[in-house]
C-alpha positions, 0 to 999 in steps of 0.5 A, spaced: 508 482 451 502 487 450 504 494 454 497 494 458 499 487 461 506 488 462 503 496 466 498 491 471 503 486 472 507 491 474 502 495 478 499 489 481 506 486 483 508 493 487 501 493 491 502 487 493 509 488 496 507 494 500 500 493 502 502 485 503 497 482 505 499 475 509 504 479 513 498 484 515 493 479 516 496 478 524 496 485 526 488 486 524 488 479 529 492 482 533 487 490 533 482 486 533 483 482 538 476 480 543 472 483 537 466 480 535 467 476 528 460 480 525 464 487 527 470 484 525 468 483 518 465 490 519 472 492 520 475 488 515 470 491 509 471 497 511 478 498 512 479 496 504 473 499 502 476 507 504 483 505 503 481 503 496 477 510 495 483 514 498 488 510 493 482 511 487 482 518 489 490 520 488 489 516 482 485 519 478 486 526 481 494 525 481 496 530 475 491 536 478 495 534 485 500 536 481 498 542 478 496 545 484 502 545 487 506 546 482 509 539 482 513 536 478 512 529 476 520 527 476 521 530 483 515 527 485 518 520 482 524 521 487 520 522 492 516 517 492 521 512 490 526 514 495 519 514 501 517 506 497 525 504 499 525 506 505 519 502 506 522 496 502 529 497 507 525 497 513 521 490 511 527 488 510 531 489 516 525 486 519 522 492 522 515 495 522 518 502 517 513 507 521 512 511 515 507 504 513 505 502 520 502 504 527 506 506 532 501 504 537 496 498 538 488 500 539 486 496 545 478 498 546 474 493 544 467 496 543 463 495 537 463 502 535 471 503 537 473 496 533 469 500 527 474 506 529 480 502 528 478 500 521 479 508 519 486 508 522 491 505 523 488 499 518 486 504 512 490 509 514 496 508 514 497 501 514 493 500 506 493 506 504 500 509 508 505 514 504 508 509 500 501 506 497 499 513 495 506 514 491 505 508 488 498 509 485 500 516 482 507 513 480 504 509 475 498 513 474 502 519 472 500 520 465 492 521 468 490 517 461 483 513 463 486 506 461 493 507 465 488 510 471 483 504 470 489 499 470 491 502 477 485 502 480 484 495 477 490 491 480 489 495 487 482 493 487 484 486 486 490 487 492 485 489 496 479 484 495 485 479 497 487 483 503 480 483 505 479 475 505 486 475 508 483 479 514 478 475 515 482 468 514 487 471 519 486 466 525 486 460 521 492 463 515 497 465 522 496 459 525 498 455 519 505 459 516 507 461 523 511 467 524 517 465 521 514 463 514 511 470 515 517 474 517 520 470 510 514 473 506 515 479 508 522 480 508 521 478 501 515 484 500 521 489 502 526 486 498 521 488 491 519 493 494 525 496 495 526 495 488 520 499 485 522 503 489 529 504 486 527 504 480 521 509 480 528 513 482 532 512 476 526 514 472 524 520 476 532 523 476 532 521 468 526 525 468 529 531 472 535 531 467 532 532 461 528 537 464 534 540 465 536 539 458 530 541 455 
């Protein structure tokens, strides 16, 4: 199989993992609860509009983020592969890994204060946490513009479908119910907690022949 594909597959695969839609779908029902549904689909656009355009940008910026403070890209791997496991640990457990997740649910119910909602928790850091943000970098390590458009590609197709999962919250929580959810998202923590691993390996590879070299 052509590299390029087996790259957004992988990529794909590892944003749909952490991000997880369906699993993500009750908590906007639950942040956005007695909100009108026009400034519900507000909240939902931009929630994955400004989640994409921060992921977009420590994709395409990674390896001058990386230069200007002086990062290597084998520390960054560990780091960021250890941060993706921890989250893939903490869904599998069935637990919200506070790293990916809101402490606190948001109780206003006003339209300007439900839009508020949209930029945090939902875009931030529930979309485009810690552990999204590692991802992106990760697989945009070598800043070259198919890897990047790659990136940016398969995160923007995991967005549209957390979008229309927002907006069908109602109707897709109340069809798979929570233990189907529950399952979904153990199974999400159990890839991700295997992209996580594997980042690691690489990156301790990476730090090795440095050493070497």
């Amino acid at each position: 199989m052509d590299n390029a594909a087996v790259h957004f597959g992988t990529v794909l695969v590892a944003f749909f993992a952490i991000m997880n839609p369906i699993a993500n779908a009750p908590l906007f029902l639950a942040l956005t609860e007695g909100v009108e549904e026009d400034v519900r689909r507000q909240v939902a656009l931009r929630a994955v509009a400004l989640a994409f355009l921060i992921v977009a940008v420590f994709a395409i910026g990674g390896r001058t983020i990386f230069d200007l403070f002086g990062i290597t890209l084998p520390a960054f791997r560990i780091a960021g592969g250890g941060l993706v496991a921890l989250v893939g640990y903490h869904m599998l457990q069935g637990k919200t890994s506070e790293v990916h997740s809101p402490r606190d649910p948001v109780g206003e119910e006003s339209a300007d204060a439900a839009l508020g909602i949209a930029v945090s928790p939902l875009a931030i850091p529930v979309l485009a946490g810690p552990g999204t943000i590692a991802t992106a970098m990760n697989y945009a390590s070598e800043s070259t513009i198919p890897e990047v458009v790659r990136v940016l590609a398969a995160f923007g197709l995991v967005c549209v479908v957390t979008w229309a999962s927002f907006l069908g919250a109602p109707t897709l929580t109340r069809f798979l119910g929570k233990n189907a959810i529950d399952v979904i998202t153990r199974l999400m923590g159990l890839i991700l907690a295997v992209v996580g691993v594997q980042m690691l390996i690489v990156g301790v590879r990476g730090a090795a022949e440095l050493s070497l070299g």
